[in-house]
N, C-alpha and C positions, 0 to 999 in steps of 0.2 A: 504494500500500500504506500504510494507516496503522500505526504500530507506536506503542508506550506503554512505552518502557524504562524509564521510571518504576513499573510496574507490574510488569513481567518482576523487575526489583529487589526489591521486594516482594514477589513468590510466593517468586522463588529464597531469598532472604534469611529469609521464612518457611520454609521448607523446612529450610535450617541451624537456627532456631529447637524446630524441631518435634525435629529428632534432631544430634544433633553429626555436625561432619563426618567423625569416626572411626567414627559408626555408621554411614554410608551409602557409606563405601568398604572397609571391612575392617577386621580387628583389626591392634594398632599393635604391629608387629614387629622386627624387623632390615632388613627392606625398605625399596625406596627409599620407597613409597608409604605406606606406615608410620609412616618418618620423616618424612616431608612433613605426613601429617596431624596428627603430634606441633608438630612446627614451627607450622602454623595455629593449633593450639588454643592454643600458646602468643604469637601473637602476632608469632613469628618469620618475616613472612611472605615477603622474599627471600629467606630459606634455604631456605622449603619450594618456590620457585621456581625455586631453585635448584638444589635435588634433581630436582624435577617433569620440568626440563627437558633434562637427561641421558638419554642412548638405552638407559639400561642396565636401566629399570626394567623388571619381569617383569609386571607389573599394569597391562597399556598402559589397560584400563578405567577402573581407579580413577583413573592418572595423569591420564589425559583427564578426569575425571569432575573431580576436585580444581582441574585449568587451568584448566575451566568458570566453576567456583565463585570462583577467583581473579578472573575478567576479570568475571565477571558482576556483583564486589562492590568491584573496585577494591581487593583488597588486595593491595598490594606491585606492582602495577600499574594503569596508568588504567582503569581500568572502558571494558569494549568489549564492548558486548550481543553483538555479531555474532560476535565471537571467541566467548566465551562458549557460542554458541547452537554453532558448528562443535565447543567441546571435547564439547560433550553429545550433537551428533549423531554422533561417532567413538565417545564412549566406547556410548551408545546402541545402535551398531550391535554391541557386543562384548561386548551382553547387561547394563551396569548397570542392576541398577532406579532408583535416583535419578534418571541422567539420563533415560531413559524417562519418567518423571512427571514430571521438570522440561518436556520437550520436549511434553509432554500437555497440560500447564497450559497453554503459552505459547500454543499452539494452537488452544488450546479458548479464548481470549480473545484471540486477535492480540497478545499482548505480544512487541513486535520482530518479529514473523511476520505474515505473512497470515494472519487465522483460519481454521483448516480444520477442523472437527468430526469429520470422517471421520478424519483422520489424527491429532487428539488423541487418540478414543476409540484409535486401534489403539496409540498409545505409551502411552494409562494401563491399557488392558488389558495390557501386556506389561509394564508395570511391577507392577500388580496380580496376575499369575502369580506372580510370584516369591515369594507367602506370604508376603509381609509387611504384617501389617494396615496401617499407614499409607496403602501404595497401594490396597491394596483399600479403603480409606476414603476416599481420592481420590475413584477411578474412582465410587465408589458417590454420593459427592455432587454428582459432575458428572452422573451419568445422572440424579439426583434433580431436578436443576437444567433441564433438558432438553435434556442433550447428544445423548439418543440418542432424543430422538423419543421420542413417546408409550410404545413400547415398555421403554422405558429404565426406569422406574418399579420396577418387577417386577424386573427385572436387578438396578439399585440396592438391593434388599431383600434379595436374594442376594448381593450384596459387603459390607453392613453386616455379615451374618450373619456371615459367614466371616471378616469382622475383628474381628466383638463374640465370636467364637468362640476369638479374641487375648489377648481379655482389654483392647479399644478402649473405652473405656467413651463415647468419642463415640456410638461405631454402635449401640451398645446403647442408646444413648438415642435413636438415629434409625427403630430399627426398630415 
């Protein structure tokens, strides 16, 4: 298996770039996971691991989704792509879109993973349901790219839409 954690780095890393990580777990509340994302954005990153890592949170997705983004960036912990990839396929499986498109990307490019194109497209489609243009901008640049075979093209013209329809001013320039 080749793997490129150097690269898995850089998409995920772009990912927090593209939205804060309060936008891609929830709003910042009285919850553990709330506070944890306050804690990151501040900088405070054993307190939000601190938090994270207590059984009491109600948001096992987001919690998972955040321990992702911790091991995947080495903050407040050493950087462990594989940890990493396990927070995103837990929170993944409990319906986050973040992790769904982080676990698409990696996929769709072997970063730390075998590349599987089959099972990239099924996590950025499932991240791309969820209405939020950035993944339906994903999914649409990776079918563009030709993740989904020739057929892909046509697909990808229908997910720009429906995120230039967001108000993405990417897709609206890709269509």
């Amino acid at each position: 298996m080749r793997t490129r954690p150097g690269l898995l780095c850089g998409v995920l890393f772009g990912l927090a770039l593209i939205a804060p990580v309060g936008a891609q777990s929830g709003p910042v509340g009285d919850d553990i996971v709330g506070r944890a994302t306050l804690a990151i954005e501040q900088g405070r990153y054993g307190d939000a691991l601190d938090l994270l890592t207590l059984d009491e949170a109600s948001d096992e997705a987001g919690r998972q989704f955040l321990l992702g983004e911790l091991h995947a960036r080495g903050l407040g912990v050493p950087q462990n792509f594989e940890t990493a990839l396990q927070c995103f396929r837990r929170a993944a499986s409990l319906g986050h879109p973040a992790a769904r498109n982080a676990l698409g990307r990696a996929y769709s490019e072997g970063q730390a993973v075998e590349a599987d194109p089959q099972l990239a497209l099924s996590y950025l489609r499932a991240a791309a349901l969820s209405g939020e243009a950035r993944y339906q901008a994903d999914l649409a640049r990776a079918l563009e790219a030709g993740l989904g075979g020739e057929d892909g093209i046509g697909e990808a013209a229908i997910w720009y839409r429906q995120a230039a329809d967001q108000g993405d001013l990417d897709s609206l320039t890709s269509l």
